[in-house]
Every structure is written in structure tokens, then in C-alpha cells.
C-alpha positions in Angstrom: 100.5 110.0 117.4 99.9 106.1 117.0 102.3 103.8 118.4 103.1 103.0 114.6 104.6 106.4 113.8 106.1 106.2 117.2 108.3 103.2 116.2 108.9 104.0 112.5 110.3 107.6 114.0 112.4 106.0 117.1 113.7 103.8 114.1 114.1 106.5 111.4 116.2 108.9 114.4 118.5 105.3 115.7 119.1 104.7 112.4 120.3 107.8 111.6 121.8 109.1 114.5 125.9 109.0 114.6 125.4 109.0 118.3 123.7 105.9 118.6 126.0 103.9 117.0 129.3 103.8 119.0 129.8 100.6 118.2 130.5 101.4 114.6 132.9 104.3 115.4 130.6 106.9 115.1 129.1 105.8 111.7 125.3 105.5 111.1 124.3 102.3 111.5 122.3 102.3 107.9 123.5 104.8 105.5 121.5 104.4 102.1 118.2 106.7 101.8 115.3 105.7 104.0 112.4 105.8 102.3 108.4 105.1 102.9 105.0 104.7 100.8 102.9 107.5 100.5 100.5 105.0 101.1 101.1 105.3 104.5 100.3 108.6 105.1 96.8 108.1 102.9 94.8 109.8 105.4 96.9 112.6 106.5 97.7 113.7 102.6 93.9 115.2 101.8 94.3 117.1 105.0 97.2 118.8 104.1 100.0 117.7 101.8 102.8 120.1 103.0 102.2 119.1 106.8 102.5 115.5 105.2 105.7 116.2 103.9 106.7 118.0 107.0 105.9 114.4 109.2 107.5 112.8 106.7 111.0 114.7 106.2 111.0 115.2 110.2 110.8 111.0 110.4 113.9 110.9 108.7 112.6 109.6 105.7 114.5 110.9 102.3 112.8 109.2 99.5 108.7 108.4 98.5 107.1 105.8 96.7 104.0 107.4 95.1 102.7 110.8 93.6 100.6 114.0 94.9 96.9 112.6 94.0 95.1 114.9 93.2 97.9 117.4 93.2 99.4 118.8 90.3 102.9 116.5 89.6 104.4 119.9 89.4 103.5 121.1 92.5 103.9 118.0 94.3 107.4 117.9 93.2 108.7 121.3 94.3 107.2 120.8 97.7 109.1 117.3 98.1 112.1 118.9 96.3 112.0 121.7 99.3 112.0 119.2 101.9 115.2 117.1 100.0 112.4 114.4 99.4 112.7 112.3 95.9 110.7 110.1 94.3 111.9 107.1 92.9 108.7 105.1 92.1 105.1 105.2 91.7 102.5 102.7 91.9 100.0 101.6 89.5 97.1 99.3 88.9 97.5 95.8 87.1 94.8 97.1 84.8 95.8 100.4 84.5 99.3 99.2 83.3 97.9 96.6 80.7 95.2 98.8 79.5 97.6 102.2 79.5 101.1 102.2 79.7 101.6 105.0 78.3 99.3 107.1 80.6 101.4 104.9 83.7 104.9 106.4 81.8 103.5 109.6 81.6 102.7 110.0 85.1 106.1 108.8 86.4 108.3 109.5 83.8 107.5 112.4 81.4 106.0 114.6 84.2 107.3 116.2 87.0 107.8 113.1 89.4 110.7 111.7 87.4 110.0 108.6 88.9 112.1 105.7 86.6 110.4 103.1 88.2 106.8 102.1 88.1 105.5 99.1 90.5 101.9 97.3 91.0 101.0 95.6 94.3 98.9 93.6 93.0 98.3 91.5 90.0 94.1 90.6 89.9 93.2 89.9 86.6 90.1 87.9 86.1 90.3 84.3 86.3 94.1 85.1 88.2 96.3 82.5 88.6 100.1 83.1 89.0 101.9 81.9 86.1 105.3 82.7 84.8 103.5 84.3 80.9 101.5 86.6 83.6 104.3 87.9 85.4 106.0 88.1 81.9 103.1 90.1 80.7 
């Protein structure tokens, strides 16, 4: 284990630990879902995606950006639905969301993510320069 997903899980377990947060009267400290970017886990997810989701539900962790791959929607789905895992937004490509919106709503919406919220990380079109009629776009 890397020192990373050594911190993120001592942070995940104080965060969400009633016992270490006397100081709020027993409350958790942070009470609304904790989530992460599958992103993060890029290189454990090809080795095995329920193992993934293991990590990830053991970390605490109650909500995913992102989808299954190369996994069926459906099938990511039920295994994050088995582990109380849900998946509020995806990612997508500038390009991809200009050139195919539909195909981006598809793969959130109208499949078996459910995602209602779509987000890019990046906007590199050619020639780019931030403007407010690009970020409008």
C-alpha cells in the first residue's frame, strides 16, 4: 500500500469514526457521502474490478465519479450497488461532448449508471484560449 492510500484511508476511517470525534459529542466529524474518482484506482480496475470496489468500499468511500470501462454499465452498476457504492457523475472528453452529446447522455444517463451529472477535466480545443462563449459552449 502507498503512503497515498494510507492517508486517504486514515482520513476516510477519522472522518467517519463517531469515536474520534468527542469533541462533537459523538457525531462524525463530516457526515455527507465521501466520495473518490475512479480515476484513481486506474491501475487497479483492469486487474480486477470487484477487488476495486472492495478497496474502495473498505476506504470508506460511498460515492464514484466515473464508469466500469470496459465493463458492461450493467454490470458495473450491480457490483457498486452491492457494495452501497453510487455514481453520481461521469467524466467525459471536451471533444467527445461537442462532437456527441448524445452518446455522453447515453452513457451516464439512459444506461445503467444513472449518473445525472456529466463533467470534463479539461477543455483543449484547438487554438484554446479560455473565454466566457467557450465555457458557454
Amino acid at each position: 500500500m502507498n503512503k497515498c492510500t494510507v492517508l486517504l484511508l486514515a482520513a476516510a476511517s477519522f472522518l467517519s469514526d463517531p469515536a474520534t470525534s468527542s469533541a462533537q459529542g459523538g457525531k462524525p466529524l463530516y457526515t455527507a457521502p465521501l466520495g473518490v474518482e475512479a480515476y484513481t484506482f486506474r491501475k487497479s480496475f483492469p486487474i480486477d474490478v470487484a477487488r476495486t470496489l472492495d478497496t474502495i468500499k473498505m476506504m470508506g468511500f460511498t460515492e464514484m465519479e466515473g464508469g466500469g470501462g470496459r465493463m458492461a454499465p450493467e454490470e458495473f452498476r450491480k457490483l457498486c450497488d452491492a457494495r452501497g457504492i453510487s455514481i453520481p457523475s461521469i467524466g467525459a472528453g471536451y471533444e467527445q461532448l461537442v462532437r456527441s452529446p448524445d452518446s455522453v447522455i447515453d452513457q451516464a444517463i439512459r444506461t445503467a449508471l444513472g449518473a445525472p451529472v456529466v463533467v470534463t477535466s479539461a477543455i483543449t480545443p484547438p487554438g484554446f484560449r479560455a473565454s466566457m462563449d467557450l465555457a458557454k459552449k
